[in-house]
C-alpha positions in Angstrom: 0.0 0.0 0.0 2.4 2.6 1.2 4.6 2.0 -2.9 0.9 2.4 -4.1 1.1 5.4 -2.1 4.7 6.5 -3.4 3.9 6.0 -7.3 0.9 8.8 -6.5 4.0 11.1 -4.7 5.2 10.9 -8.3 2.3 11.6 -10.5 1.3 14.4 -8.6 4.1 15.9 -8.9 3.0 15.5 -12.8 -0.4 16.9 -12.2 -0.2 19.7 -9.8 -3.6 19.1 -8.3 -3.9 20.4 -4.7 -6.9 18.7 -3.4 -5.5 15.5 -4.8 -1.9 16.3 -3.3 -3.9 16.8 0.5 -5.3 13.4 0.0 -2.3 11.4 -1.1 0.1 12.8 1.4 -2.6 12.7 4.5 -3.0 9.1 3.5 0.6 8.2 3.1 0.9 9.9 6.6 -1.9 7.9 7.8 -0.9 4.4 6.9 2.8 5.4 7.6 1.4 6.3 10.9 -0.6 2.6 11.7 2.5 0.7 10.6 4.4 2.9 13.3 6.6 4.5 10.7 7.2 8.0 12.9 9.3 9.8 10.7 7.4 8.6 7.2 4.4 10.3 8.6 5.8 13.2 10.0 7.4 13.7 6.4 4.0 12.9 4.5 2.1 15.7 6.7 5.1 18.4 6.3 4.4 17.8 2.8 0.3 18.3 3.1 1.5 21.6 5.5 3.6 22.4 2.6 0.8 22.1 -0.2 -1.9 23.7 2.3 0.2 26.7 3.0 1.1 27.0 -0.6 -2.8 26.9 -1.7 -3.5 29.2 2.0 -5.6 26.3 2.6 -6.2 27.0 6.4 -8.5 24.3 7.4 -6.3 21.6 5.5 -3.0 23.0 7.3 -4.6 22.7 10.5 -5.7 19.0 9.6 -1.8 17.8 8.8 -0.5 20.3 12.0 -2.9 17.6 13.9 -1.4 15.1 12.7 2.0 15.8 13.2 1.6 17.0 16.6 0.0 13.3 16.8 2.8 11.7 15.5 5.5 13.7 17.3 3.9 13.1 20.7 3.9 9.2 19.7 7.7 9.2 18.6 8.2 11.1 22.3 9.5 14.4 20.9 7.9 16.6 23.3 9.9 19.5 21.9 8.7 19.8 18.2 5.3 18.4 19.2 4.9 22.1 21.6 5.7 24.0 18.4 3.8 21.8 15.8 0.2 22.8 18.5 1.5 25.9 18.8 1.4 26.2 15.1 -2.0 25.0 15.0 -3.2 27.2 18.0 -2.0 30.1 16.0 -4.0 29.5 12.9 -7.0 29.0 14.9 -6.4 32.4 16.5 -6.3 33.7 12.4 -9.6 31.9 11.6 -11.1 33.5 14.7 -12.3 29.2 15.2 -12.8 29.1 19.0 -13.5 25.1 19.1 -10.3 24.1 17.1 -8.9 26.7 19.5 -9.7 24.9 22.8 -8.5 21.5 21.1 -5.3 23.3 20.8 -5.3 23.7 24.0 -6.2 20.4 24.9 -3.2 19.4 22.3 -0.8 21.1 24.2 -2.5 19.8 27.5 -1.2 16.4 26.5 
C-alpha cells in the first residue's frame, strides 16, 4: 500500500492538483502512521502543510499540523510536538475558530 502510495507522490508531482496532493500525502501519513513509521508520517504531513500553506488552505493545514503534533507526541519528541500545537493554535487564533482553539489547547495539555 504505502509504494501504491509513493507511485501517487510521483504523479502528482506530474499533475499539480492540490486537493489531490492533500489526499495522497494525509493518506501516506496515515498508513505510515498505523504501521508505526514515525518519521514517514511526519514527512508525508510536512508535505500536506507544505501544499496547504502553498494553496493558504487553512483548514487543511490545521488538519496535517494535527497530525504531526500526533505523531510527534507518539515518537516522544515533546519539543517539536509544543511547536507543531502551537502552530495550529495560532492559525485557529487567524480563523477566529474558537473550538479548534480549545482543542489546541487540549493538544498542548497532553
Amino acid at each position: 500500500m504505502l509504494e501504491a502510495l509513493r507511485q501517487c507522490t510521483k504523479i502528482i508531482a506530474k499533475v499539480p492538483d492540490h486537493k489531490l496532493a492533500l489526499a495522497v500525502f494525509e493518506h501516506q501519513g496515515l498508513v505510515s502512521q498505523h504501521f508505526q513509521n514515525w518519521v514517514g508520517s511526519i514527512k508525508a504531513f510536512q508535505r500536506m502543510r507544505d501544499v496547504a500553506e502553498d494553496c493558504e488552505d487553512r483548514q487543511q493545514e490545521m488538519k496535517a499540523y494535527v497530525n504531526m503534533t500526533n505523531c510527534l507526541q507518539l515518537s516522544c519528541d515533546y519539543k517539536l510536538a509544543i511547536k507543531s500545537a502551537k502552530r495550529f493554535l495560532q492559525i485557529a487564533w487567524y480563523l477566529n475558530d474558537f473550538r479548534n482553539e480549545l482543542f489546541a489547547y487540549e493538544l498542548l495539555a497532553r
